[in-house]
Structure formats: C-alpha cells, structure tokens
C-alpha positions in Angstrom: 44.3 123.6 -43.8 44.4 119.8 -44.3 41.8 118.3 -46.7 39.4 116.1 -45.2 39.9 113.5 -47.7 43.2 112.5 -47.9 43.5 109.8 -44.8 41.4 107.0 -43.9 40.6 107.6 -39.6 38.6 104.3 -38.2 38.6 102.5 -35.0 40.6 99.7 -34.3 38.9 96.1 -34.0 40.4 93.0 -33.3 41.3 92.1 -36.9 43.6 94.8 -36.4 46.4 93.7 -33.5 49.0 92.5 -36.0 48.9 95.6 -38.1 49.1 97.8 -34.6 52.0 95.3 -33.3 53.8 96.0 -36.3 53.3 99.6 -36.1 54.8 99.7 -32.5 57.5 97.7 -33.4 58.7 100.5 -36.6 58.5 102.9 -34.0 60.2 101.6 -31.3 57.3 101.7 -28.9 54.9 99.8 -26.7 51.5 98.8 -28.3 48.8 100.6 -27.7 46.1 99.8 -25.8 42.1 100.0 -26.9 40.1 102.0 -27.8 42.3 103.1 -30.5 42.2 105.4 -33.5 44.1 104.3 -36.8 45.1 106.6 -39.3 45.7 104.7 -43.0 47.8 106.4 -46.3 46.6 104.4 -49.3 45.3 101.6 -47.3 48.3 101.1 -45.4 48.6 101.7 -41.3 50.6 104.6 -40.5 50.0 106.3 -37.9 47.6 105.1 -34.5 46.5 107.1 -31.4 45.5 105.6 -28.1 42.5 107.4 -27.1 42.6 107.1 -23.4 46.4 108.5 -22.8 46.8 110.3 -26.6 50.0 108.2 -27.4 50.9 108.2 -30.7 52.5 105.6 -32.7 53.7 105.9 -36.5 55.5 104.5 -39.1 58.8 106.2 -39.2 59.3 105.6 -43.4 56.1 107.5 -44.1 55.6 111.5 -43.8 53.0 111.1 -41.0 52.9 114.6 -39.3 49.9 115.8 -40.7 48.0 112.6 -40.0 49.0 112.8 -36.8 47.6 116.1 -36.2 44.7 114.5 -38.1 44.3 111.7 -35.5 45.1 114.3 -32.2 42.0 116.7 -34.1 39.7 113.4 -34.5 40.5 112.2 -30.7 39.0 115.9 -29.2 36.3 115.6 -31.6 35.5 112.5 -30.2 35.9 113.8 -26.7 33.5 116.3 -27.3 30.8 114.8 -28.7 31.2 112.5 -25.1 30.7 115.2 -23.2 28.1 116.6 -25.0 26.6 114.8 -27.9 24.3 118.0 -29.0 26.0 119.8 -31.3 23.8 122.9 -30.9 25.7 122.4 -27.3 28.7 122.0 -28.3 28.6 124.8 -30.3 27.3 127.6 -27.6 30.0 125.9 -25.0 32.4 126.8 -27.6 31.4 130.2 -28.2 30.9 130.8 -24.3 33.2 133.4 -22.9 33.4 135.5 -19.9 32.3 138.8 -20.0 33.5 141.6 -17.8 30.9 144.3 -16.5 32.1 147.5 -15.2 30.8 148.0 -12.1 
C-alpha cells in the first residue's frame, strides 16, 4: 500500500498551462486537455492525468509509477462519487453481487 501522504493530487487551473506544456514536452506527448488531475513530488509537477480519456503524462527523470497509479486511483474515485455522490451508495453498489438460487 501507498501512503496517502506522500504526493500532492489537485486540479489543474489556468495558472497551470506552462507547467502542463512543459510536462508534455519531457514526455514526448501532446498536452492534455481539461479537466485535468496533477500529481506534484516536493512541489514540483510530475506526473498529470486527463480525466476525460485517462492519458497520462510524466516526467521521465522522476520515479513516477506510483503516482501514476495514485492519479489513475484518484480519477475512479472521482468517477464515482459522479455517479453517485452518496457514499452509503457507493458503498452497497460496491458490495452488490449476484447471487445464484438453486431452483
């Protein structure tokens, strides 16, 4: 298990475009588009996710794997609180499973 702790997750604003141009250019990608998710080690961009298509940009000098998985973990979260913002919901969808009767 990952501690909780040890990465800054926000949203992207606008103050933010050089930093996420940068990013893309390290990793040899296309910029992301908004809404995005940035993932920060010691206060430093490294790692952003685009939350409509889950793309994934990062800075290829930094050991970003786990914030990656970080970001993918905080992207579903975020999914499913928008699709069901209860949590008591969320939490008997989660625990729903089909049961098989013998007839």
């Amino acid at each position: 298990m990952y501690p909780a702790t040890i990465y800054k997750i926000r949203s992207a604003g606008d103050h933010d475009e050089d930093a996420m141009r940068s990013l893309a250019e390290l990793d040899s990608a296309a910029p992301l588009e908004h809404p995005i998710l940035i993932g920060e080690i010691d206060g430093r961009t490294a790692a952003a996710i685009e939350l409509d298509s889950r793309r994934i940009v990062a800075d290829p000098f930094q050991h970003t794997a786990t914030l990656r998985s970080h970001l993918r973990m905080r992207a579903s979260a975020l999914d499913a609180y928008a699709d069901r913002p209860d949590v008591a919901d969320r939490i008997r969808y989660a625990l729903r499973r089909t049961r098989i009767v013998a007839a």
